[in-house]
C-alpha positions in Angstrom: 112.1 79.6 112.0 110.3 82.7 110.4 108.7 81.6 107.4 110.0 83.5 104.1 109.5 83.5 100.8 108.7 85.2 97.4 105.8 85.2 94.7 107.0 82.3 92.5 106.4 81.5 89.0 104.1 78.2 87.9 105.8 78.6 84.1 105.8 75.1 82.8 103.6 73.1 86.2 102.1 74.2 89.0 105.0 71.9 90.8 107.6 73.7 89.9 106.8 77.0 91.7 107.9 74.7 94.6 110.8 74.1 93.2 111.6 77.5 92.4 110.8 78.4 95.9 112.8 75.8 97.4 116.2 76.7 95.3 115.8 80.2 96.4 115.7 79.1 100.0 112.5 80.1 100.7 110.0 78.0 103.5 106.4 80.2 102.5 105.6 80.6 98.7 103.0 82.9 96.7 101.7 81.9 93.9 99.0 82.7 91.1 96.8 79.2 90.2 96.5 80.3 86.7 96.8 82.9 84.2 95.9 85.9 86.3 94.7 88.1 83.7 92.2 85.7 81.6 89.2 84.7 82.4 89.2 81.4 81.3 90.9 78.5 83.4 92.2 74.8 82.8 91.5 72.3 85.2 93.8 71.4 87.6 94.8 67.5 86.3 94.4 65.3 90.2 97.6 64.1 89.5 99.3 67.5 89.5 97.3 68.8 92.5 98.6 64.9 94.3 102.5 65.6 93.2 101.8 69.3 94.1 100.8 68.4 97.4 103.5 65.2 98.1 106.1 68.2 96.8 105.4 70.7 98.7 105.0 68.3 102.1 108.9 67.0 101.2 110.0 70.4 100.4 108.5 72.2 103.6 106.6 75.2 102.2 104.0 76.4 104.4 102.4 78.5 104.2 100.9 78.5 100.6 99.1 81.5 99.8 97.4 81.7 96.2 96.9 85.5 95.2 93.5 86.1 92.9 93.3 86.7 89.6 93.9 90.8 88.9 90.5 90.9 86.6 88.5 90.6 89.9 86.0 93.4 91.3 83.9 92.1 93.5 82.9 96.2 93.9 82.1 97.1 90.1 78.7 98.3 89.7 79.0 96.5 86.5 76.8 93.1 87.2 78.6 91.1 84.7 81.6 92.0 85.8 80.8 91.4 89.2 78.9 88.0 88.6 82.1 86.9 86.7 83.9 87.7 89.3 82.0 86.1 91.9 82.5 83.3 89.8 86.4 83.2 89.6 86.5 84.0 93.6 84.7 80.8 94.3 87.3 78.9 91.8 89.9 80.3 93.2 89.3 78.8 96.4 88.2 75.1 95.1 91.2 75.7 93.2 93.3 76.5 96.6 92.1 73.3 98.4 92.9 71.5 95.0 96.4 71.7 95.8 96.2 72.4 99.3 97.2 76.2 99.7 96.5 77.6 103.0 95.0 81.1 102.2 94.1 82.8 99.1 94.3 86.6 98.7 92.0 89.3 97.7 91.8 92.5 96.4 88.2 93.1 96.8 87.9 95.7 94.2 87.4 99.4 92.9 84.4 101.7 93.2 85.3 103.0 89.6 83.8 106.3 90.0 81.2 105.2 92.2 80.3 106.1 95.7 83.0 104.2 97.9 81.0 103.3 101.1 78.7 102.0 98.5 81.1 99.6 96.9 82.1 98.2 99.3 78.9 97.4 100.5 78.4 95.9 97.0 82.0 94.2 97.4 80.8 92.4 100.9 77.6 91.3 99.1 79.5 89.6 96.7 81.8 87.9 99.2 79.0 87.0 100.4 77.4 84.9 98.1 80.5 83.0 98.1 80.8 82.5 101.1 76.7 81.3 101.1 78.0 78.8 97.8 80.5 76.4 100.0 83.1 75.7 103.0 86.6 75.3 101.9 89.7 74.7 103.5 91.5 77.4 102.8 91.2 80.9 103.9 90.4 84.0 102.5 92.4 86.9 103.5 91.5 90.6 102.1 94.3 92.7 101.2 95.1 96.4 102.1 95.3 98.4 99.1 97.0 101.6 97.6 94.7 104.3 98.3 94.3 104.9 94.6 91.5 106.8 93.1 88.5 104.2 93.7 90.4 102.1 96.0 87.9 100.9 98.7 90.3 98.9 101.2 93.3 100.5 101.9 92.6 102.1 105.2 92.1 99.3 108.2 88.9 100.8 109.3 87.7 99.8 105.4 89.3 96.2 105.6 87.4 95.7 108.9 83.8 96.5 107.5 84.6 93.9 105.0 85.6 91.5 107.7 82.6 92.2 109.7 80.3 92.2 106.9 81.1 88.7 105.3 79.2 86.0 107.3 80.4 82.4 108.5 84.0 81.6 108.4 85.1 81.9 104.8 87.3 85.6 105.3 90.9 84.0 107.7 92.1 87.3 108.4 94.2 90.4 106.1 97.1 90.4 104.1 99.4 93.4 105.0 100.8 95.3 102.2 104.0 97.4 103.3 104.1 99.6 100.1 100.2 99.6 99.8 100.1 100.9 103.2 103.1 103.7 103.1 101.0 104.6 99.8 97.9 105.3 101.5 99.7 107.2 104.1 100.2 104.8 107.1 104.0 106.0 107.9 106.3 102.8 109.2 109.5 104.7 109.0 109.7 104.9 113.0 108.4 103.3 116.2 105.8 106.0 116.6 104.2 105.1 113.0 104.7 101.6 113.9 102.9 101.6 116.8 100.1 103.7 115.1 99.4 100.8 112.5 99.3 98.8 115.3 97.0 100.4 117.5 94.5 100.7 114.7 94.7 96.9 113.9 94.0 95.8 117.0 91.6 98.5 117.7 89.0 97.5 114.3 90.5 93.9 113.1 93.2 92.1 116.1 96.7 90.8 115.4 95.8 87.8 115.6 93.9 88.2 112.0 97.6 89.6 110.3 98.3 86.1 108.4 100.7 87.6 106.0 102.9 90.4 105.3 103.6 91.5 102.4 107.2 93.1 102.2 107.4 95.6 99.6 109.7 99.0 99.5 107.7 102.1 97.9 108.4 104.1 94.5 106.0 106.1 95.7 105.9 108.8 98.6 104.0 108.2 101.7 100.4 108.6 101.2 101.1 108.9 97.2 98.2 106.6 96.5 100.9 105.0 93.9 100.7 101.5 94.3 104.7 100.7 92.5 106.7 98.6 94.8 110.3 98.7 95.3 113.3 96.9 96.0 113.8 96.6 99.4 116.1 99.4 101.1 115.7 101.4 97.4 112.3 102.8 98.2 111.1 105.5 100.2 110.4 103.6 103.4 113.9 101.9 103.1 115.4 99.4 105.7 115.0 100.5 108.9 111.6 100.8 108.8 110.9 97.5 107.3 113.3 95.7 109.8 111.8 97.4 112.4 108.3 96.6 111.6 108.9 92.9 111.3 110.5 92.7 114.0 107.7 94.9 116.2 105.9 92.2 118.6 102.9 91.9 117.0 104.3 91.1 113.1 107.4 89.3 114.8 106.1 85.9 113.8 103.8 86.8 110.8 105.0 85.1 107.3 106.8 87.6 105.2 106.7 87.1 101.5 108.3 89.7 99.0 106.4 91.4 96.3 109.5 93.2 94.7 110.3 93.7 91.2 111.4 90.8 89.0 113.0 92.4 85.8 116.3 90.1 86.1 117.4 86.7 87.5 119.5 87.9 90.7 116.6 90.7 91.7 114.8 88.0 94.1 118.0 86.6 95.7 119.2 90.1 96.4 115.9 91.0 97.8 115.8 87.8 99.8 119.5 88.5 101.0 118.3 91.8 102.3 115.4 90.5 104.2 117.5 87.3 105.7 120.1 89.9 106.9 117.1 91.8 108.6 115.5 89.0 110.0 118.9 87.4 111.1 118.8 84.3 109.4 121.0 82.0 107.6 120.5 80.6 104.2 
């Protein structure tokens, strides 16, 4: 069974993004451990990581992927910024074996006017000093991003120097963003695009590192650098290019989890229905 779900809310207890998950059908969840745009973070109580875990075994949600906190650059020349967010990437990840998540996911950062081959040289020392800090359980997968101004991992060739560059085993793999990449101008709209994106993964990274797709339609124009995701089939990549590249070979049996807007009740089950009709499954 392909394994898909959506970014859930924890509103009210970290348990009940399972639940949400599990009423909207889903079998793979996203979620955010905390507040993702403060600094400051509330233990997680053992007895809500022990019913998250008992929860989500019953319920049959796996994987579970925990995406960072948004106030992370582990690029910014700034060193405060940086050494705070050093700080949240390592509790981020005790947090993720806290409750058992199977990956957590990264946006390394923005060079912020900066030289871009030298942040991310600063972004892979940072990892690094996680990574030299503790083993954990989970695994950390790097995003692709945007291509906006300062981005420094939205081409492949840029997620694989971080890869490379970040010793011992705490970096799982990548996260791949359909409306991040269309933004940065890797076209999916056909099998020769496909097959492009393909070729370049398996060329700097492998397949076998792909642990997650994103699925997100575009606002934005291919190669825009406008990270503003879409409903799926409203966007400018739009179905047939989605379906196809989940169903491609090489993504055919990599988790999808959706991305797309949330301004009303019914917009995740009519995304979901969209994607369930692409991948042919029943609900």
């Amino acid at each position: 069974m392909r394994r898909l779900g959506v970014h859930t809310s924890i509103a009210g207890g970290l348990s009940l993004s399972l639940e949400r998950a599990h009423a909207l059908g889903c079998n793979t969840m996203q979620i955010f451990s905390h507040n993702p745009r403060g600094w400051t973070i509330k233990e997680i109580p053992e007895e809500e990581s022990a019913r998250f875990k008992t929860l989500r075994q019953r319920l049959d949600i796996s994987p579970v992927y925990i995406h960072t906190s948004y106030l992370i650059n582990m690029a910014s020349k700034d060193s405060i910024l940086r050494r705070k967010s050093i700080a949240m990437l390592r509790e981020e990840m005790n947090r993720a074996d806290a409750l058992g998540a199977d990956f957590v996911i990264l946006h390394t950062g923005s060079a912020s006017g900066d030289d871009d081959c030298l942040s991310r040289q600063r972004a892979i020392a940072a990892v690094n000093e996680v990574a030299q800090t503790g083993t954990w359980q989970a695994g950390l997968l790097i995003e692709n991003t945007a291509g906006e101004r300062g981005d420094i991992s939205s081409k492949i060739p840029d997620l694989s120097e971080i890869l490379n560059g970040v010793y011992g085993s705490l970096i799982s793999g990548i996260c791949f963003d359909t409306c991040h990449a269309f933004s940065a101008g890797y076209d999916m709209r056909d099998d020769e695009g496909i097959q492009k994106i393909v070729r370049e993964i398996e060329t700097h990274i492998t397949m076998q590192k792909v642990k997650l797709i994103h699925l997100n339609d575009s606002k934005g124009e291919r190669g825009s650098g406008i990270d503003r995701h879409e409903h799926i089939g409203i966007g400018k990549i739009g179905v047939a290019g989605l379906q196809q590249l989940i169903h491609s070979r090489p993504f055919c049996t990599v988790p999808v989890i959706l991305e797309t807007p949330k301004k009303q009740e019914s917009d995740d089950p009519r995304n979901l229905r969209t994607v369930r009709k692409m991948l042919r499954l029943k609900r």
